[in-house]
Each structure stands twice: as C-alpha cells, then as structure tokens.
N, C-alpha and C positions, 0 to 999 in steps of 0.2 A: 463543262468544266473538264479540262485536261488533269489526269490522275499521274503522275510524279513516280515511278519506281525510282528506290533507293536502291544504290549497290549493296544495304547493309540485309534485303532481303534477300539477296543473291548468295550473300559467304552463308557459305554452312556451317558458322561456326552457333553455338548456344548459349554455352557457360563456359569461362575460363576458370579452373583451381588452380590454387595454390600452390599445388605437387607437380605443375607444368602436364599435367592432362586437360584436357577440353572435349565437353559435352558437344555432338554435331547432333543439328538438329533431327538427321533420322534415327537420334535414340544409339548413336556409336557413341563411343570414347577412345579419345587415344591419347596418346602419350609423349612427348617429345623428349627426347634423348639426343645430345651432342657427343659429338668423336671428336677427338684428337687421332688421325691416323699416324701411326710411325711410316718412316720412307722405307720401305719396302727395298728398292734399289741399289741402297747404303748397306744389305744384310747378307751375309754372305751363304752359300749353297745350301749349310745346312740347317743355318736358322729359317730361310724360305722354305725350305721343306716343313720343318717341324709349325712352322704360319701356318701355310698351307694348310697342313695336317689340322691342324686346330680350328680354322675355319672350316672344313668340311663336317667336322665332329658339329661345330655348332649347325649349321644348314643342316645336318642329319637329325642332330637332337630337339633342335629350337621348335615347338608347337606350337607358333601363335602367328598371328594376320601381322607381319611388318612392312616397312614401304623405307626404301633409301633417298634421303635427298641431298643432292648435293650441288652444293650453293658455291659458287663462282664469282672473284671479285676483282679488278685489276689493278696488283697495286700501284701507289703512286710513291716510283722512287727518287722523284726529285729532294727531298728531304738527305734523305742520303748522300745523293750525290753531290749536293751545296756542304755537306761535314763534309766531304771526302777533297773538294776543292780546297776549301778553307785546308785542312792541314796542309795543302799540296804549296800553299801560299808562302808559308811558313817551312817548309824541307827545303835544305840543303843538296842532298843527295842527289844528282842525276837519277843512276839508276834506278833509286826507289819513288824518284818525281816520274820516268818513263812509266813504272810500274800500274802508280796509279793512275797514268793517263789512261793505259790501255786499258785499263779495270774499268775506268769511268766509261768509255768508248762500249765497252763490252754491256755495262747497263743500259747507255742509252738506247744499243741496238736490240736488247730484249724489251726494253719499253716500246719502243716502236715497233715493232712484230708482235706486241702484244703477246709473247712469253711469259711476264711475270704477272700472274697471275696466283692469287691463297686461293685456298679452297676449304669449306666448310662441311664437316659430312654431318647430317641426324637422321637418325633411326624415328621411327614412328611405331609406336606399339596400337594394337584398333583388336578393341572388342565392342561387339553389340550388345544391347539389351532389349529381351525378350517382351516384344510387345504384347505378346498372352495374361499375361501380370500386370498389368497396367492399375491394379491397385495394390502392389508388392513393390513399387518403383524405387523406392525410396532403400529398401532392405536390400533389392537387386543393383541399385545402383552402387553402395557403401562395396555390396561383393565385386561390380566391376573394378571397380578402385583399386581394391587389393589384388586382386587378380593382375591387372596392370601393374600393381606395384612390385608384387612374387616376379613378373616377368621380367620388370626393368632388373631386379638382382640378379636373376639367370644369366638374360641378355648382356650384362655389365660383367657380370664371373667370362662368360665367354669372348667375349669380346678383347677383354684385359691377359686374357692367357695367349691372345695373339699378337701384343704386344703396342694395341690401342689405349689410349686412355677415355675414360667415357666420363661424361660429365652431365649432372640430372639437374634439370630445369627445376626450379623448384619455387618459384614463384607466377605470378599471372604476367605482371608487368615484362618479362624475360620471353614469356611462350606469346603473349601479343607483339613483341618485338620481333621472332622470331617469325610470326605469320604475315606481318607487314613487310618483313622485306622479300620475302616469298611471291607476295601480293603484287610487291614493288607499290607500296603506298606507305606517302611520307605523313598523313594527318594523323594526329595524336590522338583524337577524338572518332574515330573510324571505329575500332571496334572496343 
C-alpha cells in the first residue's frame, strides 16, 4: 500500500484566531499585520529625514522577532485604458485627444515592461511558547496573545509616526487569505 503525503502536513500552520494570529505547529505564534506605505519619493528633504529618523527610533526601540513581506502584483491596466478610449471617442479637442493618446501609449508601454506593478507590505509579529510548561499551555498561550497583541500597538504607534498606515487582520478568513496567496494556492478548502 502506497502511503499519500498531504501538502496540508507540510504548512506549518496549526490554528488560525480571530485577532489574525496563527498557532505554527512548533508551539510559535505570529501575527499578521498589513501596511499601507506612503510614497516616500513624493516627500520632500525634510520630511525623508524626519521618516528616516522615525524608522531608525523604531529598528532601535522595537524588541520583538518580525519578518517583512512583500507581496508583488502586476496590475491589469486595460480597464483603464478602455475609459480612457471611450472618452477620447466622444472629445472634440485635438490637443487634448493628442494628450491622451500619448497617456494611453505611455500605459501600454509600462504594462509591457511590466513596470506597473502594486505592492503589498505585512509585518509578521512571532513569539514562542515555552515547551517546559506543557501543562501551563493554555495560561501561556492566552500570555502569548497579548503579548502579540501589546506588540501589534507598539509596532502600529511606530509605524504610523512614519507616515504608514497599518491595518490589523482581525479575522481568520483574512489571515487564510493572506497565507494562500503567499502559498500561491487557489483552493478554498486547503487550509
């Protein structure tokens, strides 16, 4: 008889909560956290400095196990670019029918060089828990919680004085969403 591994013994994942943490099965927990970054590029000499500044303060002060990920998508600007005909159908204007021709020329040639691209940032917060206690699991596990959870306000105070916006997972169905497309797995039933 041929014995079948599952991919689903493979993910380390255990238990998903509600708070957008997850139980791995070596007894970690972490945490999942979404960013919104600001454009950075758009800001001018002295608020990059005072970023800057702000994020160094956090990396100096922050005392906990994080991990940054960032997740890459290519958009699709044809939607766009079929409005942007459609008006062009309906203008009178030369000058402003040239305008958006070249506008339109200008998308097509970032969708083909694969330039436009979103980008998605999450933070991952990860503490352990002490396998010495393994009949305290329960008491130590409620502590890793909060502990994660003190972190995510820290982490999020930080983050936001650098001119990010953070935004907390807070359901299961969102942090299985999130691990799937990490996974790159489309099945709904997976984990």
């Amino acid at each position: 008889m041929k014995i079948i591994n599952s991919t689903q013994k493979w993910v380390p994942f255990d238990k998903f909560f509600n708070n957008g943490i997850i139980k791995l099965k070596n007894n970690s927990y972490i945490k999942l956290i979404k960013i919104i970054p600001i454009n950075f590029n758009l800001k001018s000499d002295l608020e990059k400095d005072a970023i800057l500044n702000s994020y160094k303060i956090f990396l100096k002060t922050f005392n906990s196990n994080i991990q940054i990920l960032i997740q890459s998508s290519k958009e699709n600007l044809s939607k766009h670019i079929s409005q942007i005909k459609e008006k062009n159908n309906i203008q009178k204007n030369n000058n402003i029918l040239n305008l958006s021709n070249s506008y339109i020329q200008f998308i097509e040639n970032l969708n083909q060089t694969k330039k436009s691209s979103s980008k998605i940032f999450y933070i991952i917060l990860k503490k352990s828990l002490d396998n010495k206690n393994k009949e305290n699991n329960e008491i130590f596990e409620k502590n890793i919680i909060n502990n994660l959870n003190d972190d995510y306000f820290i982490l999020k105070e930080c983050i936001m004085r650098c001119g990010n916006r953070v935004i907390e997972i807070d359901n299961k169905e969102e942090s299985k969403k999130i691990i799937k497309s990490f996974l790159g797995i489309n099945e709904n039933n997976f984990l």
